[in-house]
C-alpha positions as CSV (number, residue, x, y, z in Angstrom):
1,X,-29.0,-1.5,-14.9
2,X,-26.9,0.1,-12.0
3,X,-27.6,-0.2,-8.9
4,X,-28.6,3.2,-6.8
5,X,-26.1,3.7,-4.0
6,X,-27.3,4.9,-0.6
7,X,-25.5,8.1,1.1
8,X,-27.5,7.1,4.4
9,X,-25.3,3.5,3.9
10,X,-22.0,5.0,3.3
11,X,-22.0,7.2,6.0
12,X,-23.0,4.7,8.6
13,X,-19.8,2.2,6.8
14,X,-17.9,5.2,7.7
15,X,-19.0,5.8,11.2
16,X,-18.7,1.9,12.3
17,X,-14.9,1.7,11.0
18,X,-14.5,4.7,13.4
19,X,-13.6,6.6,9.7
20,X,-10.7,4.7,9.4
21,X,-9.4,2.6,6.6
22,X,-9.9,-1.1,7.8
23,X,-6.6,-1.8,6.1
24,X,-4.1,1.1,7.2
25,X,-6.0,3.4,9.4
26,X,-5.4,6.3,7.4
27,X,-8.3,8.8,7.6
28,X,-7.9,10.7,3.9
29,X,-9.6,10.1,0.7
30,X,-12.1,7.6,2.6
31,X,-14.5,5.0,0.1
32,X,-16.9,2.5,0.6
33,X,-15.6,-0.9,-0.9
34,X,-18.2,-3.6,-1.1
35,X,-17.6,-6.6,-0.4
36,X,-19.4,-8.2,-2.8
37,X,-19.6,-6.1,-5.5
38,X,-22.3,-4.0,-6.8
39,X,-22.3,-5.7,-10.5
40,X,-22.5,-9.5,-8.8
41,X,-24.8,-11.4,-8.1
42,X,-25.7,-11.0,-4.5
43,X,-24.2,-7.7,-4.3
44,X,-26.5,-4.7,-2.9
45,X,-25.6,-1.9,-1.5
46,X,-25.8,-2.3,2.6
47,X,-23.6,-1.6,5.7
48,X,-22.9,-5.3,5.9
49,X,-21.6,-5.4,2.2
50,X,-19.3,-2.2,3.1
51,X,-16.1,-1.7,4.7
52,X,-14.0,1.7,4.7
53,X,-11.0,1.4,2.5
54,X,-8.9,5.0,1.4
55,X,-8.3,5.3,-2.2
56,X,-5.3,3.3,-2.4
57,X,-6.4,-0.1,0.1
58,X,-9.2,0.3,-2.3
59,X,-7.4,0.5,-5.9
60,X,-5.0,-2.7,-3.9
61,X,-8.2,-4.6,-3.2
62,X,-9.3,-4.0,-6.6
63,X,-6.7,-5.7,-8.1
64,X,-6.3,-8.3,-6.0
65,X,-9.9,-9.0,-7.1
66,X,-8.8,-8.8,-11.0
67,X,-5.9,-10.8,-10.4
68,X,-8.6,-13.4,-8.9
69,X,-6.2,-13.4,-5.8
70,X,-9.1,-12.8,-3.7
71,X,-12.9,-13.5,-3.7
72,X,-15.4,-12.0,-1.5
73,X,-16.2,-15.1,0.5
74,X,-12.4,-14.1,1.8
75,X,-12.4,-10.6,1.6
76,X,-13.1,-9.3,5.5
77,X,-10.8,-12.5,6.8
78,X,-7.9,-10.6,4.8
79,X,-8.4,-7.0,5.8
80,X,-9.0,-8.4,9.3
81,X,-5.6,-10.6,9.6
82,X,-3.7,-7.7,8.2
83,X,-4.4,-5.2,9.7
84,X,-3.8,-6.8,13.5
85,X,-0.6,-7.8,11.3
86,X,-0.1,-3.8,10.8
87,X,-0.9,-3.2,14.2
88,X,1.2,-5.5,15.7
89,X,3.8,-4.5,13.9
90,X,3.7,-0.9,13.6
């Protein structure tokens, strides 16, 4: 069974990450990625289980999930390193 997903949740994801990607700031095509996802178990669909990713952060993070690179218990530590990373750098 899929799980309903709130509009009332995205757009308060949306307005605590300033609506920003988390990973490269940009502010076009704009999703909610959560964290742990939807089809997990222990995944629901809440504004602590959200963070703003654009299309392509989100397709990136997607992968890296596939590719078993990266788990949600490590998720927010990643986006969160790089992108003081990006903004040190950039």
């Amino acid at each position: 069974m899929r799980k309903v997903r709130s509009r009332a949740i995205r757009l308060a994801v949306l307005q605590r990450d300033d609506n920003k990607c988390r990973l490269c700031y940009g502010t076009e095509y704009l999703t909610n990625h959560h964290i742990v996802p939807l089809s997990w178990k222990g995944g629901e669909d809440s504004v602590e289980n959200g963070v703003t990713l654009c299309r392509g952060c989100h397709d990136f993070i997607e992968r890296m999930y596939c590719m078993k690179l990266l788990r949600p218990n490590n998720c927010v530590q990643f986006i969160e390193i790089h992108s003081k990373l990006k903004r040190k750098f950039h």
